[in-house]
The first five atom37 places (N, CA, C, CB, O) and aatype in JSON, in Angstrom:
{
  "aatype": [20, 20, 20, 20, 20, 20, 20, 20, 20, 20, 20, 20, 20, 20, 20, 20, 20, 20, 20, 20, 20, 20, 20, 20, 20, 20, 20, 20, 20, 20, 20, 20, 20, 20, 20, 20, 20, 20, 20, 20, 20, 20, 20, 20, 20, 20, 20, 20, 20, 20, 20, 20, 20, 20, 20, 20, 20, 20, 20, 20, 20, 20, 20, 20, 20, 20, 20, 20, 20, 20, 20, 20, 20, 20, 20, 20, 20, 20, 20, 20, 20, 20, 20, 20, 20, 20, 20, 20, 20, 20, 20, 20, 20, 20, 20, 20, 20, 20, 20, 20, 20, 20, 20, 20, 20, 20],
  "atom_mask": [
    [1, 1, 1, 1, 1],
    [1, 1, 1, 1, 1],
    [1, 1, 1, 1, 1],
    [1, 1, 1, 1, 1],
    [1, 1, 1, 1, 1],
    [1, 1, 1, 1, 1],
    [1, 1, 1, 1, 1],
    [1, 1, 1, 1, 1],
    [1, 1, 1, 1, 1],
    [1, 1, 1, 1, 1],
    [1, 1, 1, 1, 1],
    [1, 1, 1, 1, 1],
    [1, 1, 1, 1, 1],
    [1, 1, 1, 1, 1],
    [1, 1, 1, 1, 1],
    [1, 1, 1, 1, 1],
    [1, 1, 1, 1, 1],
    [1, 1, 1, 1, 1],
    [1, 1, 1, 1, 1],
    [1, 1, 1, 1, 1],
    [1, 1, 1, 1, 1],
    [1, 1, 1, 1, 1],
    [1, 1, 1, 1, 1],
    [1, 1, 1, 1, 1],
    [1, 1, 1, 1, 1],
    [1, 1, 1, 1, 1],
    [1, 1, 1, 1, 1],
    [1, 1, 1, 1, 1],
    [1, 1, 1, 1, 1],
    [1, 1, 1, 1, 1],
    [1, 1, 1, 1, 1],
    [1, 1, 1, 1, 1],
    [1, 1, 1, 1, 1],
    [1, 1, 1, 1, 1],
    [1, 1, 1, 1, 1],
    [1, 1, 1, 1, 1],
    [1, 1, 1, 1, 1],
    [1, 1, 1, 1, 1],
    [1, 1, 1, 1, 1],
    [1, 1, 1, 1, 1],
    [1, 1, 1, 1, 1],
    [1, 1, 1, 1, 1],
    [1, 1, 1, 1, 1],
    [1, 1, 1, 1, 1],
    [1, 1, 1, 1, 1],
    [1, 1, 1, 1, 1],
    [1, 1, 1, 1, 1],
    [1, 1, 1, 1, 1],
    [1, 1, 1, 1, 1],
    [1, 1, 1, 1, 1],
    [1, 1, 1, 1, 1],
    [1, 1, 1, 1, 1],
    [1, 1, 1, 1, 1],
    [1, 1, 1, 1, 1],
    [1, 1, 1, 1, 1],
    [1, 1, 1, 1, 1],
    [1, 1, 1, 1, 1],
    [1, 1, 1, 1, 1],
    [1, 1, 1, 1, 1],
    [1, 1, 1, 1, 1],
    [1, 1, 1, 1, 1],
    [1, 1, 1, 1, 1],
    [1, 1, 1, 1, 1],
    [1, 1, 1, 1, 1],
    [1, 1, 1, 1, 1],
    [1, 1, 1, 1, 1],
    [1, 1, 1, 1, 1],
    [1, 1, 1, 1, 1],
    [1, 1, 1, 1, 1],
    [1, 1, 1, 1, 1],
    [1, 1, 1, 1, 1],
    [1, 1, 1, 1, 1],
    [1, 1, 1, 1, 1],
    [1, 1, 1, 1, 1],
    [1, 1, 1, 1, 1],
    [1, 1, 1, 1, 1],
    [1, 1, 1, 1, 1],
    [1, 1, 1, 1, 1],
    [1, 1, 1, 1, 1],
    [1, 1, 1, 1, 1],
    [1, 1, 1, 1, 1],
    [1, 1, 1, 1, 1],
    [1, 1, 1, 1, 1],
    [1, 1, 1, 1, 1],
    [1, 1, 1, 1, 1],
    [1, 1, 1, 1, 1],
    [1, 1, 1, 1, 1],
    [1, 1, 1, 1, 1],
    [1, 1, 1, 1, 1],
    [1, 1, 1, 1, 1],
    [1, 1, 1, 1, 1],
    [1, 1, 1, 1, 1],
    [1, 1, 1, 1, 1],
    [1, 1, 1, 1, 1],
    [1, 1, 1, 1, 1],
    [1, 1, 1, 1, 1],
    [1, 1, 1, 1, 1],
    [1, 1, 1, 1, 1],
    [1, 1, 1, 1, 1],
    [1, 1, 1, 1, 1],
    [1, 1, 1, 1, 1],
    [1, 1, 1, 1, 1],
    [1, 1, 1, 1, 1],
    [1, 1, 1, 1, 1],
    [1, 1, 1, 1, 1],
    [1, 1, 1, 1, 1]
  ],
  "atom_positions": [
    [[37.41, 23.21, -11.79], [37.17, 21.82, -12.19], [38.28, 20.92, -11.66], [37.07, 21.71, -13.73], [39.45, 21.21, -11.41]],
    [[37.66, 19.81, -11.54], [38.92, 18.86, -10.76], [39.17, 18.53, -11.95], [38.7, 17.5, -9.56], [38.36, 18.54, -12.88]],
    [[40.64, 18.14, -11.99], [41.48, 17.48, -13.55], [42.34, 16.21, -12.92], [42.88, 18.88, -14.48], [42.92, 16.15, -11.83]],
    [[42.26, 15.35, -13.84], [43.67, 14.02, -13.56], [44.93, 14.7, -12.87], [44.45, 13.27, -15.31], [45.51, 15.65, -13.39]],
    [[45.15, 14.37, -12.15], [46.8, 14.19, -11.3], [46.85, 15.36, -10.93], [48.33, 13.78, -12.14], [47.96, 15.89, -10.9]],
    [[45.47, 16.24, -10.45], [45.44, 16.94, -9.02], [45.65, 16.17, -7.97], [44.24, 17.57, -8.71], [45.45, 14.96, -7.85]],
    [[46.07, 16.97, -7.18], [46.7, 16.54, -5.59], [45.12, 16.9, -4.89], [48.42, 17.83, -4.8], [44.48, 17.84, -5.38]],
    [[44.72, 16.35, -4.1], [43.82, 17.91, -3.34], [43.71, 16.92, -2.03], [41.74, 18.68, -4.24], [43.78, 15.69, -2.1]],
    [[43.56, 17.55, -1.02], [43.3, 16.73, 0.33], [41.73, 16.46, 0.43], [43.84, 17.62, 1.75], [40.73, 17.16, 0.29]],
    [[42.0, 15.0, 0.78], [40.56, 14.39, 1.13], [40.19, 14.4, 1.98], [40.24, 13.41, 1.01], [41.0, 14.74, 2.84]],
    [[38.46, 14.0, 2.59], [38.31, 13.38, 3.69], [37.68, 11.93, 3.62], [37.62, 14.21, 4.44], [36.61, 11.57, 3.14]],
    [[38.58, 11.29, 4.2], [38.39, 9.74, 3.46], [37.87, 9.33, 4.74], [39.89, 8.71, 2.77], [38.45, 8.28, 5.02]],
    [[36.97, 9.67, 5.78], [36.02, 8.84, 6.79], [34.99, 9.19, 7.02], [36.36, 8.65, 7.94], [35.03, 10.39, 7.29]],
    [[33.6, 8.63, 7.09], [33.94, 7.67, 7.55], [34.36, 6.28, 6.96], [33.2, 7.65, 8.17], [33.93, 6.12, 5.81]],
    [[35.12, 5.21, 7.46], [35.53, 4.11, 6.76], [35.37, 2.74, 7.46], [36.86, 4.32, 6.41], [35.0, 2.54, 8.62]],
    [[35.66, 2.01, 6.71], [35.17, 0.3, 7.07], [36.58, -0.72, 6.89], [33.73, -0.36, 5.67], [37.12, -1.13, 5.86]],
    [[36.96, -0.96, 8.45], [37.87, -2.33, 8.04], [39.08, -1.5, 8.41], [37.82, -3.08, 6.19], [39.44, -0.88, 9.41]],
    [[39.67, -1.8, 6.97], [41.52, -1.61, 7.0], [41.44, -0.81, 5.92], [42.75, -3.09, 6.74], [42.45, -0.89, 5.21]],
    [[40.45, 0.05, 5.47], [39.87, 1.25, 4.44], [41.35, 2.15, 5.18], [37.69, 2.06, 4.8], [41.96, 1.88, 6.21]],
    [[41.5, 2.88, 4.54], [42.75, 4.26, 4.69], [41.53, 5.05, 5.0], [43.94, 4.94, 3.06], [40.39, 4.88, 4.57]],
    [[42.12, 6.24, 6.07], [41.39, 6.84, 6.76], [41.98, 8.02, 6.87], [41.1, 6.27, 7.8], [43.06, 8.32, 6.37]],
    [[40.94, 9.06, 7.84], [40.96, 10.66, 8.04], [41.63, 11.16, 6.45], [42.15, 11.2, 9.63], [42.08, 10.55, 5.48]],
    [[41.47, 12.28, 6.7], [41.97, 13.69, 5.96], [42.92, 13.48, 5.04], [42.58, 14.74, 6.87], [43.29, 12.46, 5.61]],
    [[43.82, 13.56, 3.9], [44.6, 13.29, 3.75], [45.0, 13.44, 1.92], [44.52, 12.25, 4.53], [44.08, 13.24, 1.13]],
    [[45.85, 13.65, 1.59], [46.26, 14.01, 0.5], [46.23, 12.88, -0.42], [47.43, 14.59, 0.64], [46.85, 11.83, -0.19]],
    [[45.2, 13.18, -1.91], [44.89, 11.96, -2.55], [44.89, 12.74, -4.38], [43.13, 11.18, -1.79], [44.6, 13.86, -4.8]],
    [[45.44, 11.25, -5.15], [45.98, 12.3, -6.42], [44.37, 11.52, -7.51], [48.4, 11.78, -7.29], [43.96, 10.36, -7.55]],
    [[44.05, 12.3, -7.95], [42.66, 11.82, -8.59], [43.3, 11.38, -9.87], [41.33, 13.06, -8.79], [44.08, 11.98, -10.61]],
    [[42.63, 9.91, -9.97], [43.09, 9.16, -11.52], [42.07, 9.03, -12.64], [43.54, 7.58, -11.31], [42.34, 8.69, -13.8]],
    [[40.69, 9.37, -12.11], [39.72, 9.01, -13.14], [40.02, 10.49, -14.21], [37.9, 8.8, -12.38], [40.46, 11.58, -13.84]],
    [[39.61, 10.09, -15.61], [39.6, 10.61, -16.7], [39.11, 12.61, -16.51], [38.53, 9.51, -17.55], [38.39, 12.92, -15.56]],
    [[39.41, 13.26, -17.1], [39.11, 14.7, -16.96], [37.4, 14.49, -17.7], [40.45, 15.88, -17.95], [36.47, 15.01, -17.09]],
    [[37.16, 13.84, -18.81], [35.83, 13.65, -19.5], [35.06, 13.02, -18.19], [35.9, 12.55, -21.0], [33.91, 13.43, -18.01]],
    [[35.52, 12.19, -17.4], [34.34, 11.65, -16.3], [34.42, 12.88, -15.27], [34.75, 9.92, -15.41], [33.38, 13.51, -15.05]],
    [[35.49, 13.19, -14.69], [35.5, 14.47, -13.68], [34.56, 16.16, -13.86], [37.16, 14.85, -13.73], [34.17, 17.03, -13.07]],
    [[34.5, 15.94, -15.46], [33.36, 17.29, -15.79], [32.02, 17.16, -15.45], [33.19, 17.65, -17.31], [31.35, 17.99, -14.84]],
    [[31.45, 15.47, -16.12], [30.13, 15.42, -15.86], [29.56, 14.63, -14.35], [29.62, 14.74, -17.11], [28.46, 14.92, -13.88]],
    [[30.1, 14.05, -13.97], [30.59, 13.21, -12.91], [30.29, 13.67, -11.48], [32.03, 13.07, -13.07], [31.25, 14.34, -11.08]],
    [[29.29, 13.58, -10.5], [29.55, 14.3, -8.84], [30.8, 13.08, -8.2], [27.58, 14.24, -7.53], [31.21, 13.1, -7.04]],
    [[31.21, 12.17, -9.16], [32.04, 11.37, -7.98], [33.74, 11.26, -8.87], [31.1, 9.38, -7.56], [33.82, 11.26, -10.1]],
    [[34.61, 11.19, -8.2], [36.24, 10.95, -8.73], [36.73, 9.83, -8.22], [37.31, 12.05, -8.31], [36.41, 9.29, -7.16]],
    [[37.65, 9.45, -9.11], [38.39, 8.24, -8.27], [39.66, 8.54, -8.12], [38.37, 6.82, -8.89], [40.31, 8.75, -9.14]],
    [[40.16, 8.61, -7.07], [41.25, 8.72, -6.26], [42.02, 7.52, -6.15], [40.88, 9.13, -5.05], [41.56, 6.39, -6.34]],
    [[43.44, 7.83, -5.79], [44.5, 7.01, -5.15], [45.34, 7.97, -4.15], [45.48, 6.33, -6.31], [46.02, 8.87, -4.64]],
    [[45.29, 7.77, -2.72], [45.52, 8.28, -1.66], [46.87, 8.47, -1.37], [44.95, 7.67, -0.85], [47.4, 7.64, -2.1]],
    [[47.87, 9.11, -0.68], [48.98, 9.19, -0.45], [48.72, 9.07, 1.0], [49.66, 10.28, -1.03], [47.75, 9.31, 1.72]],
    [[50.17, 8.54, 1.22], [50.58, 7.99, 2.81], [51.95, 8.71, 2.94], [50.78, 6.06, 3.04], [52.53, 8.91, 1.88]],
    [[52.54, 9.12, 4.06], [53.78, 9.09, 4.5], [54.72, 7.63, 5.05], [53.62, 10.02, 5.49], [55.93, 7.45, 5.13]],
    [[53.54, 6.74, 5.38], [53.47, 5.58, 6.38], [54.24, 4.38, 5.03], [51.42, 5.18, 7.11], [53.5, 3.52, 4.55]],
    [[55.52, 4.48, 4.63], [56.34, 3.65, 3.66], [56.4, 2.54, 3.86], [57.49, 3.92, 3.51], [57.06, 2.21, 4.85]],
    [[55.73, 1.39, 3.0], [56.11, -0.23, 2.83], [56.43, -0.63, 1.73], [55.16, -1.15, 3.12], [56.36, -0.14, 0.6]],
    [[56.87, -1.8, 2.21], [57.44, -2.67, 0.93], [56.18, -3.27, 0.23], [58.54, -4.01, 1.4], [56.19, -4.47, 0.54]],
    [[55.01, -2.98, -0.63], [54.06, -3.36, -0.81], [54.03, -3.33, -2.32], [53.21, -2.76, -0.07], [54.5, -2.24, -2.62]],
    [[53.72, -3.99, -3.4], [54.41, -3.78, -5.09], [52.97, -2.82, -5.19], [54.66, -5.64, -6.57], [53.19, -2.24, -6.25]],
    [[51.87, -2.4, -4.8], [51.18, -1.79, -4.94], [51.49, -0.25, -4.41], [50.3, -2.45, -4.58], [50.5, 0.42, -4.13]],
    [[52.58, 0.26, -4.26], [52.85, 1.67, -3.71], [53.83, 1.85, -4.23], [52.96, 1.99, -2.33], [54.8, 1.09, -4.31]],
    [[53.58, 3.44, -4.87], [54.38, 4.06, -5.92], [55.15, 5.4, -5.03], [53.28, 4.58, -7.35], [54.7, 6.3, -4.32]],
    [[56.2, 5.09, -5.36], [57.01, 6.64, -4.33], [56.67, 7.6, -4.81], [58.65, 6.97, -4.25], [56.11, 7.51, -5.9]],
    [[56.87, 8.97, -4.17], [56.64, 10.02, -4.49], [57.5, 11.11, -3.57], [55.29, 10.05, -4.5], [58.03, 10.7, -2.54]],
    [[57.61, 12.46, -3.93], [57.79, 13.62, -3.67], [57.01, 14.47, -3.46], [58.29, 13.97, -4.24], [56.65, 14.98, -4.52]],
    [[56.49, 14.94, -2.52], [55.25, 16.18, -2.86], [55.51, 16.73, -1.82], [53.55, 15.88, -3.02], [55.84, 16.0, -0.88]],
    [[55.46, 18.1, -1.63], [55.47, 19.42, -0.82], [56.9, 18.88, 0.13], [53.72, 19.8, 0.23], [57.04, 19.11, 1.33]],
    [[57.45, 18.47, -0.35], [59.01, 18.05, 0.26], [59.03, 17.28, 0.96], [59.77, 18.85, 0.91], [59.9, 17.24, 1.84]],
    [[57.93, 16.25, 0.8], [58.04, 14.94, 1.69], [57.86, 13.84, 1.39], [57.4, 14.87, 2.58], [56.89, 13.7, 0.65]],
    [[58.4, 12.94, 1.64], [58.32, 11.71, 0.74], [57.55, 10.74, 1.17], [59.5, 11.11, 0.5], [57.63, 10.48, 2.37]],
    [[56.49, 9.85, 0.22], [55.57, 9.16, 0.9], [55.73, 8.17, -0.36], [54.07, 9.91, 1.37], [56.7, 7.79, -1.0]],
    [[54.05, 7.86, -0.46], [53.58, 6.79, -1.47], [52.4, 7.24, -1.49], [53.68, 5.25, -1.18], [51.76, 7.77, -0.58]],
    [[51.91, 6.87, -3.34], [50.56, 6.49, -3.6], [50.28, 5.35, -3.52], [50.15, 6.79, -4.64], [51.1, 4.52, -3.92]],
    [[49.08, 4.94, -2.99], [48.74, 4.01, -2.47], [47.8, 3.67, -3.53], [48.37, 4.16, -1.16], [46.78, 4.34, -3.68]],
    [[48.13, 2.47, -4.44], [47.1, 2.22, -5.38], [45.94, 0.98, -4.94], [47.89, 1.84, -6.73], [44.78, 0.98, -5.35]],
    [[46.55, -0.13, -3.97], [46.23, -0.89, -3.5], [44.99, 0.06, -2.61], [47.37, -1.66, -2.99], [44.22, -0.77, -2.13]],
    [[44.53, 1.54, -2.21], [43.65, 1.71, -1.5], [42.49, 2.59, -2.95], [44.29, 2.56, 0.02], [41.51, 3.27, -2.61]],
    [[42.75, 2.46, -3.98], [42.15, 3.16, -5.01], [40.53, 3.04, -4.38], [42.5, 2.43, -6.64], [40.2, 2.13, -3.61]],
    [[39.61, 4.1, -4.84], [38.19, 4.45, -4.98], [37.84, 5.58, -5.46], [37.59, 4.42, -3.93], [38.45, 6.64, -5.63]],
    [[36.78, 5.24, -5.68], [35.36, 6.46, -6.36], [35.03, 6.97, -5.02], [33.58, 5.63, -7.29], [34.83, 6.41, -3.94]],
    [[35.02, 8.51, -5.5], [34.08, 9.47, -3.8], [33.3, 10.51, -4.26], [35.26, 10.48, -2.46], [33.51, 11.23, -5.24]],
    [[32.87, 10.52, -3.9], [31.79, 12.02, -3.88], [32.69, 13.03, -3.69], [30.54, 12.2, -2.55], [33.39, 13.04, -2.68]],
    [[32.79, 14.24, -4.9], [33.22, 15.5, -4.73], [33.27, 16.16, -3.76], [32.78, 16.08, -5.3], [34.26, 16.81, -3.41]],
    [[31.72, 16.07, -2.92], [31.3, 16.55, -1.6], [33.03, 16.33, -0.6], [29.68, 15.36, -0.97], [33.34, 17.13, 0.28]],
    [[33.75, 15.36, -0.91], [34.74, 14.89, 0.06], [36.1, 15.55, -0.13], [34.89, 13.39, -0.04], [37.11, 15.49, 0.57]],
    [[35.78, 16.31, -1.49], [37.63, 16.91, -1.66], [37.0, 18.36, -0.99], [38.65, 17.13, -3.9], [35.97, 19.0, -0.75]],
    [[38.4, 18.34, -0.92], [37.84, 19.6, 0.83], [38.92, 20.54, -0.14], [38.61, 19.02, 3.44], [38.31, 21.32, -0.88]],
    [[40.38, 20.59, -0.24], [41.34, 21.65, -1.1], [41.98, 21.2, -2.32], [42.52, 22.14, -0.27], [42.0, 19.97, -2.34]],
    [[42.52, 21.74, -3.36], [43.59, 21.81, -3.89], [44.57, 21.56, -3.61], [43.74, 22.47, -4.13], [44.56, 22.32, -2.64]],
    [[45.69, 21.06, -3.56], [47.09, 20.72, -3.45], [47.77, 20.95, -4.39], [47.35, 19.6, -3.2], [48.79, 21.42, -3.89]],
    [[47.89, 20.93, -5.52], [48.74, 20.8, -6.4], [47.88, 19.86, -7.45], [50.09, 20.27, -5.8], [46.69, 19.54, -7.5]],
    [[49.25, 19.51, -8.39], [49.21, 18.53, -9.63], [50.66, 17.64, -9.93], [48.86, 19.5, -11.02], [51.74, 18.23, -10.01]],
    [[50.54, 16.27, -10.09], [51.68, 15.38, -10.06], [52.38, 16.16, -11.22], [51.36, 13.68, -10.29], [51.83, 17.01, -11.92]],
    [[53.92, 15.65, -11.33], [54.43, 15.91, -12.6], [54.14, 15.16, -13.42], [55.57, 16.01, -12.69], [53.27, 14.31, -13.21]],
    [[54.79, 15.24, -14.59], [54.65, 14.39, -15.24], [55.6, 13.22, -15.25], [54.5, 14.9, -16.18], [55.03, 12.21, -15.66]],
    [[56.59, 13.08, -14.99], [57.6, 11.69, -14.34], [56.57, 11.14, -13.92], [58.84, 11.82, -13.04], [55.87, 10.46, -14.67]],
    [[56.28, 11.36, -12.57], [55.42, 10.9, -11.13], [54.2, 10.11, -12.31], [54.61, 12.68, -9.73], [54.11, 8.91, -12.56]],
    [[53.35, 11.28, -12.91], [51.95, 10.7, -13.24], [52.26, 9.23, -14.45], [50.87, 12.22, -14.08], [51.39, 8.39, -14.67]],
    [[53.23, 9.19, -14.91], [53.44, 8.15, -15.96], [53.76, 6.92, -15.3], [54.55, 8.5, -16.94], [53.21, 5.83, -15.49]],
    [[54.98, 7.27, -14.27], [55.03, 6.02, -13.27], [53.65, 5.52, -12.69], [55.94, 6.41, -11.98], [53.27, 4.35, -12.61]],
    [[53.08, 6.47, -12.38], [51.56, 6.16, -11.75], [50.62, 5.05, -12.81], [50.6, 7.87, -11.65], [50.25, 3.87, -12.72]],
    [[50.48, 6.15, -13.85], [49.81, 5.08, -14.54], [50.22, 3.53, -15.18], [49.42, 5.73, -15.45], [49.43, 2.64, -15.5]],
    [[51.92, 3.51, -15.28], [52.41, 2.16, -15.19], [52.36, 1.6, -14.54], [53.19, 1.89, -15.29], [52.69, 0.45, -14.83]],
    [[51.79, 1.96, -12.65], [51.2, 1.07, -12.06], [50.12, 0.65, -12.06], [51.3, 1.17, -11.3], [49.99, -0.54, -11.77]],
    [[49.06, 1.34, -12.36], [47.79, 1.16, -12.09], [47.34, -0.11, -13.4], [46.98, 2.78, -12.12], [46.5, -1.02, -13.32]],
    [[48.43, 0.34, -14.78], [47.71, -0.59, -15.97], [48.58, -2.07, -15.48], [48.13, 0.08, -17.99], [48.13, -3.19, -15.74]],
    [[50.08, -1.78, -14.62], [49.87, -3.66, -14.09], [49.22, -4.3, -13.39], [50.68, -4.26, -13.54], [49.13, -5.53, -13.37]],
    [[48.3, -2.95, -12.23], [47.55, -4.07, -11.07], [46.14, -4.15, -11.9], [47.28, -3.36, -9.09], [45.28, -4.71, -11.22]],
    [[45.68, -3.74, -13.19], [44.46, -4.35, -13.21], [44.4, -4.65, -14.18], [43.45, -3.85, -12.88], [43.22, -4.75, -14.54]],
    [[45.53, -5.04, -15.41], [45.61, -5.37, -16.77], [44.96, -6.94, -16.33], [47.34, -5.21, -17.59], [44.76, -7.26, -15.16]],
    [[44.71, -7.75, -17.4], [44.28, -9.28, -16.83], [45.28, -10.33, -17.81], [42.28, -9.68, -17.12], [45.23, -11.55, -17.66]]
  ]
}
């Protein structure tokens, strides 16, 4: 079963625009109750590719340092998580969700 603040590599194309693209390591944020009954997850993608953007949260994972990219958040079809990776810590996943409740609190 996929669970909250698995890691697992995606395949995020095909895509449209300035969409984040190919293959790529993405930490799933939607609820474990939607991920059981659910064929689709919502993700927030990791980059190596570092900016100054208030929408990207640092990170550590498999000894490399990147960002979650919340500013690229979506819903995908299961069909699209291809592996496992891991699971955030818990530091990481709390920072996470203190971002996500400032970019869409109103």
């Amino acid at each position: 079963m996929v669970k909250r603040f698995d890691i697992w590599m995606v395949s995020l194309s095909p895509v449209v625009g300035s969409e984040i693209k190919k293959t790529r390591p993405c930490v799933v944020v939607s609820p474990n109750e939607a991920n059981q009954y659910l064929n689709t997850v919502t993700i927030v993608p990791l980059t190596s590719s570092l900016k100054a953007y208030p929408t990207r949260v640092a990170l550590l994972f498999q000894n490399k340092q990147g960002e979650m990219a919340i500013d690229q958040i979506r819903s995908i079809d299961k069909s699209r998580l291809v592996g496992r990776l891991g699971h955030l810590d818990q530091k990481t996943a709390r920072k996470l969700c203190g971002f996500l409740v400032q970019t869409f609190q109103y």
